[in-house]
MIFILUM-331932 format. One record per atom (N, C-alpha, C): residue in one letter; x negated, y, z negated. Coordinates in steps of 0.2 Angstrom, whole numbers, plus 5000, padded with zeros to 4 digits. Layout:
AXYZ
...
end
This chain:
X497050194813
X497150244817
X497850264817
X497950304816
X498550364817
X498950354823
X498650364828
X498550334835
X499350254835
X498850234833
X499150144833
X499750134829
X499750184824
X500450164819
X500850224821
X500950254827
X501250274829
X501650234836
X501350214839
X501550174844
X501750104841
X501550084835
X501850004831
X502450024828
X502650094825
X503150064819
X503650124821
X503850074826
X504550134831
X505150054829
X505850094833
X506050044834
X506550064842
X506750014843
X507350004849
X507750064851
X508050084848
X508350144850
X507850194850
X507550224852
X507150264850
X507350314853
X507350384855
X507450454861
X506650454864
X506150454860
X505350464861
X505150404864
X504650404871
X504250344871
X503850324864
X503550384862
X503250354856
X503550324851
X504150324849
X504550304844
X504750224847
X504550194850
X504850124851
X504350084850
X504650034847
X504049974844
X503549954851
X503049984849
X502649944855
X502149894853
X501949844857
X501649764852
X500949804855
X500449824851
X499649844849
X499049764849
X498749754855
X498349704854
X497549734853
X497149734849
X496549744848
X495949704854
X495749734860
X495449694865
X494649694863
X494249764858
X493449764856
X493749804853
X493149824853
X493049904846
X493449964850
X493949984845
X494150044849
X494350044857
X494749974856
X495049984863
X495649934864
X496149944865
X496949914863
X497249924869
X497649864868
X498349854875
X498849874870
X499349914871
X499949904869
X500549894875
X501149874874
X501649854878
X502349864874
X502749874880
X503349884879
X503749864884
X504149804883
X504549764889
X505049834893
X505149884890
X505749934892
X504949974898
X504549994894
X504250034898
X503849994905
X503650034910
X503549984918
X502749964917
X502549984912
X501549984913
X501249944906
X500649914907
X500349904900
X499949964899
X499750004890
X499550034892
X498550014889
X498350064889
X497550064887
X497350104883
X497250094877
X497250144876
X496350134869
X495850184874
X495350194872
X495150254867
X495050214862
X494750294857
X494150274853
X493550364855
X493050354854
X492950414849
X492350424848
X492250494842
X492850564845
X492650554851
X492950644851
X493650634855
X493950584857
X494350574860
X494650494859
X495650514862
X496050454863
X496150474872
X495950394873
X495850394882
X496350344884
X497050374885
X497550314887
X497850294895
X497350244898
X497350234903
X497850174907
X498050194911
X498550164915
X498550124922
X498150054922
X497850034928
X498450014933
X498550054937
X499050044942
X499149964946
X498549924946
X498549854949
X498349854957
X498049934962
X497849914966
X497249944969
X496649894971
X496249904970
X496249964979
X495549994981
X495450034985
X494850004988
X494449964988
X493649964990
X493649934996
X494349884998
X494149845005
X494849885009
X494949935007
X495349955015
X495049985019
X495349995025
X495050045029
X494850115027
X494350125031
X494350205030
X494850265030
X495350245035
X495850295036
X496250295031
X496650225030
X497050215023
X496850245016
X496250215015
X495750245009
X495650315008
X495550355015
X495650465013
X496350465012
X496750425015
X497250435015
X497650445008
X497550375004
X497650344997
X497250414993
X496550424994
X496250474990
X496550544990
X496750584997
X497150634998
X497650634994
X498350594991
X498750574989
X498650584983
X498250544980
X497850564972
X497750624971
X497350664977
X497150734974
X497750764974
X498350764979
X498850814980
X499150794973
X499350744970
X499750724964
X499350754957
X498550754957
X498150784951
X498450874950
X498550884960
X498450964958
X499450994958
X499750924956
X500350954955
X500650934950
X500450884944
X500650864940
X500050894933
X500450884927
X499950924921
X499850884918
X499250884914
X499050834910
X498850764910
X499050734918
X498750664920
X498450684925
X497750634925
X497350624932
X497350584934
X497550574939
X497450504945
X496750494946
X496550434944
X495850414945
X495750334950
X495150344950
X494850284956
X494350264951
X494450194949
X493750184942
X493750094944
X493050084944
X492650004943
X492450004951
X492149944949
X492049914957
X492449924962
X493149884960
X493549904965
X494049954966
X493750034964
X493850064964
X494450054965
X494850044958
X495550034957
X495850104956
X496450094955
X496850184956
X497150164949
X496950214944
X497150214937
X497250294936
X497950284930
X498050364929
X497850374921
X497650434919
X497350414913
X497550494910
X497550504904
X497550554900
X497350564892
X496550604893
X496250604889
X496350664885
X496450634876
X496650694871
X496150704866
X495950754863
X495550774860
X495750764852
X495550714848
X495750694842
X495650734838
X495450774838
X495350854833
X496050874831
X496350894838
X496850924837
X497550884840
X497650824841
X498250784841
X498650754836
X499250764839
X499750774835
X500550724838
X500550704834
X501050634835
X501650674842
X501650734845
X502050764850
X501750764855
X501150794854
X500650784861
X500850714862
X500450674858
X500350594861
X501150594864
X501550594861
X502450594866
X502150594872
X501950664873
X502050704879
X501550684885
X501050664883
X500350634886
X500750544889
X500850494886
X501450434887
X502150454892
X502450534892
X503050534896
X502450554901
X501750594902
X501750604908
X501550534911
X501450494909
X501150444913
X501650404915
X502250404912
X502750344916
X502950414921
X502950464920
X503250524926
X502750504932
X501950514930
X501450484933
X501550434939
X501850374933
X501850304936
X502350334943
X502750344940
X503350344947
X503150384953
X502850454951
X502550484959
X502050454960
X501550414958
X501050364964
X501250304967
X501750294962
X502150224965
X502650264971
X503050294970
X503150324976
X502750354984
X502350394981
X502250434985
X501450374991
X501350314987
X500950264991
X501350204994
X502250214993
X502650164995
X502550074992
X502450094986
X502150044984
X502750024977
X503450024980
X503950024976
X504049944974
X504149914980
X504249844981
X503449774977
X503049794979
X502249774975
X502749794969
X502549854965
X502649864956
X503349834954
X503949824959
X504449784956
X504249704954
X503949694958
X503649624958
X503249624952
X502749654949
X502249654945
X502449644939
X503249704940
X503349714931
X503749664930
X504149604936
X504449554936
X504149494933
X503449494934
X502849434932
X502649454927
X502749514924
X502549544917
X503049514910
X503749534914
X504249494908
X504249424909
X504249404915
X504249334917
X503649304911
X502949304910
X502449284907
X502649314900
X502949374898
X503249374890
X503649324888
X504149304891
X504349244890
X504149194892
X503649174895
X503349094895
X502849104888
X502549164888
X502449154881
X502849144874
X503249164873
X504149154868
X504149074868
X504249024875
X504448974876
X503948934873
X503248944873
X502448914874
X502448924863
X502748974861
X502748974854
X503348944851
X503848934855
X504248884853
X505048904851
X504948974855
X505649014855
X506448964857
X506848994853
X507548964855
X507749004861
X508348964865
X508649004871
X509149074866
X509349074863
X509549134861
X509349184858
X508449174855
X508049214853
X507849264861
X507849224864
X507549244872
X507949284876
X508449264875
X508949304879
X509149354874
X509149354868
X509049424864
X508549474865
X507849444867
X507549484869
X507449514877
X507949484882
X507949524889
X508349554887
X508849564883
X509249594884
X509149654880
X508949664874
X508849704867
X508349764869
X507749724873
X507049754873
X506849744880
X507149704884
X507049754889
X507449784895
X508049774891
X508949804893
X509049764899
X508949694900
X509549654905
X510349644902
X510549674908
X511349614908
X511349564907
X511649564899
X511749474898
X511849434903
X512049444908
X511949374913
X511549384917
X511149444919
X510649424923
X510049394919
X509849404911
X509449364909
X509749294909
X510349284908
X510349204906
X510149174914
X510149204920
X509949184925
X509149184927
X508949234922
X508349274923
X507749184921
X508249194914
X507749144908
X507849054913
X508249044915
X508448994920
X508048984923
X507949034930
X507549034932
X506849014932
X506449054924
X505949034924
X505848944920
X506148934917
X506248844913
X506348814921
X506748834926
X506748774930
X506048744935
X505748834935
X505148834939
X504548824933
X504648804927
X503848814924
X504048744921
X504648714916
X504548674913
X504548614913
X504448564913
X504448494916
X505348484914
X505548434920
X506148434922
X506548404914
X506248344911
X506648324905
X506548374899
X506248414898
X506248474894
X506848514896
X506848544903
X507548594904
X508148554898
X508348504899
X509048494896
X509148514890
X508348524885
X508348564880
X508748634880
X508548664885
X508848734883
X509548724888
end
């Protein structure tokens, strides 16, 4: 898919969301995670006969709040669909989770659209994360998201300088907030006679 090798064969500097290497995991037929330590979301990205459906699962579910919170959360969604272009704010599964998605017509997409479809979604991302106050949640999320990139790095047997290479390079840490960052995570995950390894 044309699709996929546009989002895989980017690199680091890129100016375009779609120009930066993002890691493409195959999850079934026709339907893929990709990720990018720089960007704040995983993305989803579903493509069927007549369409690429690239979905953005916010992480917060709607099905057990109150009544008033819930018009309140769904009002919010509707005022954002009817002021922003090309992304929908949706309510999808059981727990009617808030996912924002933007659906393109593979007939006629063009490696600019898909840009353009990618910048609305982290534009996206920032007004429902704002406008639901949900700034302090998603800092957390996307903290346990690079946090688990690197226990995976550590788990395949990465060195401390391959690691700090990558908070820094890919996901643009201050060298010393990563070497604090990576610290952190070895002191809390690794059994204590291992730490002196790194």
């Amino acid at each position: 898919m044309e699709v996929l090798k546009w989002l895989e064969e980017g690199y680091d500097n890129a100016r375009d969301i779609v120009d930066l290497p993002w890691k493409v995991t195959k999850k079934a037929e026709g339907v893929y995670l990709a990720e990018y330590p720089k960007i704040p979301f995983v993305l989803n990205v579903v493509i069927d006969e007549g369409f690429v459906h690239l979905i953005v699962p916010l992480g917060v579910e709607t099905v057990a709040l109150e009544l008033p919170e819930r018009l309140k959360v769904y009002h919010t969604l509707l005022m954002l669909n009817n002021r922003l272009n090309l992304i929908k704010f949706c309510i999808t599964g059981m727990n009617e989770e808030i996912t924002l998605r933007v659906d393109l017509d593979r007939k006629t997409l063009g490696k600019g659209e898909f840009n353009d479809a990618l910048t609305s979604l982290l534009i996206g991302l920032n007004q429902v994360i704002t406008a639901l106050g949900l700034e302090e949640d998603f800092s957390r999320a996307v903290f346990e998201r690079i946090a688990m990139m690197v226990l995976e790095r550590l788990e395949k047997g990465a060195k401390k300088e391959e690691i700090l290479k990558f908070l820094v390079t890919k996901v643009g840490m201050d060298p010393k907030d990563a070497e604090e960052f990576l610290k952190r995570i070895i002191e809390n995950t690794m059994p204590k006679e291992d730490v002196g390894y790194f």
